[in-house]
BALOBA-1460 file (C-alpha; in Angstrom, 3 decimals):
// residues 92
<rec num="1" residu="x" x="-144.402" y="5.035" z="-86.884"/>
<rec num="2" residu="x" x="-141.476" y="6.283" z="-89.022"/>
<rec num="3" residu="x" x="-138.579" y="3.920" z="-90.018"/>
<rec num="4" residu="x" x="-136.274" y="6.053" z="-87.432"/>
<rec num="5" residu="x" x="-138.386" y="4.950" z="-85.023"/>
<rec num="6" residu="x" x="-138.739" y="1.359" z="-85.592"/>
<rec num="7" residu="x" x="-135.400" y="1.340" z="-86.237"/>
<rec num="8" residu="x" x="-134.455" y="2.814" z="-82.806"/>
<rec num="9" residu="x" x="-136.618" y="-0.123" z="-81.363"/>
<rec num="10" residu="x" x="-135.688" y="-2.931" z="-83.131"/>
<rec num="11" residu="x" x="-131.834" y="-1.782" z="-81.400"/>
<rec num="12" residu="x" x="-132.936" y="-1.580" z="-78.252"/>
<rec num="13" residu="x" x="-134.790" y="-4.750" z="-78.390"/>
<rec num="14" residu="x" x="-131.595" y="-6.492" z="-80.070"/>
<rec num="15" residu="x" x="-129.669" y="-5.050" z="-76.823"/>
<rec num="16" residu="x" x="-132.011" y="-6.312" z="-74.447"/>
<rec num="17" residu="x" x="-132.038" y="-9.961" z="-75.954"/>
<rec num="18" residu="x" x="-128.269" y="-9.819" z="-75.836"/>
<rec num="19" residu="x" x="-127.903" y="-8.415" z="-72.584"/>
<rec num="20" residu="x" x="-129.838" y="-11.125" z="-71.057"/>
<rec num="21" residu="x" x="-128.164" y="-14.071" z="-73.283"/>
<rec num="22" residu="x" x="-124.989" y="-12.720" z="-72.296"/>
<rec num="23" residu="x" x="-124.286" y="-10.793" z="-69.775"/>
<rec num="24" residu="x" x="-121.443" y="-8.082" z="-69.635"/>
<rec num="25" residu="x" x="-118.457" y="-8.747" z="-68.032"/>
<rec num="26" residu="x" x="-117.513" y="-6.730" z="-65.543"/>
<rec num="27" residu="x" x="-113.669" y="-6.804" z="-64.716"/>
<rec num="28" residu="x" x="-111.576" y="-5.016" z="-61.690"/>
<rec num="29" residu="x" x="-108.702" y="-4.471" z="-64.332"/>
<rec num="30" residu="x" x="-106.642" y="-7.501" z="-62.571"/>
<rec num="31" residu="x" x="-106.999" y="-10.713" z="-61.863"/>
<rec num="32" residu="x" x="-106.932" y="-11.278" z="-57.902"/>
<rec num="33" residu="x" x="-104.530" y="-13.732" z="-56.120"/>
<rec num="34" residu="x" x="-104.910" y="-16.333" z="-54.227"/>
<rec num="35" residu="x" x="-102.564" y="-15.070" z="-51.772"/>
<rec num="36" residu="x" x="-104.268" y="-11.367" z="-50.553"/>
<rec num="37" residu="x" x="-106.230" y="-11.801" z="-47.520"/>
<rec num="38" residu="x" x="-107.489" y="-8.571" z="-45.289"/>
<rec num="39" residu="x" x="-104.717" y="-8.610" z="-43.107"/>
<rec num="40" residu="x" x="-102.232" y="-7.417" z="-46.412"/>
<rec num="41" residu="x" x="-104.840" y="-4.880" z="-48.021"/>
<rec num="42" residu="x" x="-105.000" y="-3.377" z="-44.194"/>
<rec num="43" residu="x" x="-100.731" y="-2.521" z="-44.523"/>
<rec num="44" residu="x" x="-101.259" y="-1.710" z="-48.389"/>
<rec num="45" residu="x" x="-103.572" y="0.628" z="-46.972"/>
<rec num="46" residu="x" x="-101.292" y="1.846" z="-44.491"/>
<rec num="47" residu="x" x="-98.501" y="2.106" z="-46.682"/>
<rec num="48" residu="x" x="-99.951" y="4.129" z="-49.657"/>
<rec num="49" residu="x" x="-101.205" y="6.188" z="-46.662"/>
<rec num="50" residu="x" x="-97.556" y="7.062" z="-45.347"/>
<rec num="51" residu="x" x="-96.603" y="7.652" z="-48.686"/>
<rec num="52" residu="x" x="-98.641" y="9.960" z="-49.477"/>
<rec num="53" residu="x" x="-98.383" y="12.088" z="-46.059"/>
<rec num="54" residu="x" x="-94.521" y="11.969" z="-47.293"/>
<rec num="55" residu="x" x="-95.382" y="13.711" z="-50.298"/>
<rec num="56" residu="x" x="-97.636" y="16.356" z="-48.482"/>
<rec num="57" residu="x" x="-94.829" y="16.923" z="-46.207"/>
<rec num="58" residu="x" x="-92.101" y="17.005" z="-48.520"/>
<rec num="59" residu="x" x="-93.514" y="20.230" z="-50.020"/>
<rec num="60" residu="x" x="-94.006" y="22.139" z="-46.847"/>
<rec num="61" residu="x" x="-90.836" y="20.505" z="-44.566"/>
<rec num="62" residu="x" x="-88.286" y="20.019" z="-47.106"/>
<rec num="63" residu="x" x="-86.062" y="18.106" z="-44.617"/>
<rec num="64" residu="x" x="-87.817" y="17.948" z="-41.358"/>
<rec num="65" residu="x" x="-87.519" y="15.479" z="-38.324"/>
<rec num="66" residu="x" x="-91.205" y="14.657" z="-39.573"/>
<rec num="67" residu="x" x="-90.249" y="13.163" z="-42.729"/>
<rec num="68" residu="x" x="-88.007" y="11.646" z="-41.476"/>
<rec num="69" residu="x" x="-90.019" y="9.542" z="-38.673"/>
<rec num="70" residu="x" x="-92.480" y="8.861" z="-41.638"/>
<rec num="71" residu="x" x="-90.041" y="7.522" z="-43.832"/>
<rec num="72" residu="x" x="-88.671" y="4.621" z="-40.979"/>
<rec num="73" residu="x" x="-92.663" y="4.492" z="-40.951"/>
<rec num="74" residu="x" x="-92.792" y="3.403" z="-44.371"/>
<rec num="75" residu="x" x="-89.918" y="1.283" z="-43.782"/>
<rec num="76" residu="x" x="-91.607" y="-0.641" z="-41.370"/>
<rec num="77" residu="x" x="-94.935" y="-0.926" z="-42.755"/>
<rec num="78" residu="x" x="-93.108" y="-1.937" z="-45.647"/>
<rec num="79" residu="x" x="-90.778" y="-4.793" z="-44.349"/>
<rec num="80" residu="x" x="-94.639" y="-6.084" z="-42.363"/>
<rec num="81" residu="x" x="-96.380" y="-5.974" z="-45.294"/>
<rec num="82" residu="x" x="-93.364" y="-8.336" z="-47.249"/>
<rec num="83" residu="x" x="-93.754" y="-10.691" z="-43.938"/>
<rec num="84" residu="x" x="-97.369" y="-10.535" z="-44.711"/>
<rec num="85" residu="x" x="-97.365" y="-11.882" z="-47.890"/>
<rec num="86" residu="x" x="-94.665" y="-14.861" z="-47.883"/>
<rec num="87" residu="x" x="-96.758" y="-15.969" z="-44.442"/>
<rec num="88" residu="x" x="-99.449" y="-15.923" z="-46.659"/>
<rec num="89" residu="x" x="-98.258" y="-17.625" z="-49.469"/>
<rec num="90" residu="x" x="-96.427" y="-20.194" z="-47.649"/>
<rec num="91" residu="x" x="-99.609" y="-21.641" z="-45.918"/>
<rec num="92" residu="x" x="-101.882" y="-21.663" z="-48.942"/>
């Protein structure tokens, strides 16, 4: 066995032992809050949804009765999603 070799397994072996002593954290990029519940990511969902099909539309309809519907959409989504989240914070 060449040096190379035993050098390549001695790393691996090294990663292994560390690996298992301490495992990797894996993070979602944010903290979550104690707040979110299914009910708010369902109208996040909703909203970035509307948003986007505003976009789409926007490009095609420059100012159609379409966008317009979808913006009061928005609007709404947006004001229950707000309600959403003081509800939830006020009861935790």
């Amino acid at each position: 066995m060449s040096a190379d070799q035993l050098a390549d397994k001695v790393d691996i072996a090294l990663k292994e032992i560390s690996d298992v002593a301490m495992p990797r954290l894996k993070t979602t990029g944010r903290p979550s809050v104690y707040w979110w519940n299914d009910e708010i990511a369902d109208l996040r969902v909703r909203c970035v949804r509307i948003r986007r099909r505003i976009i789409r539309q926007r490009r095609k309809y420059q100012d159609s009765e379409m966008v317009r519907s979808l913006w009061s959409d928005l609007r709404e989504t947006k004001k229950l999603l707000r309600g959403a989240i003081k509800r939830s914070k006020l009861t935790l």
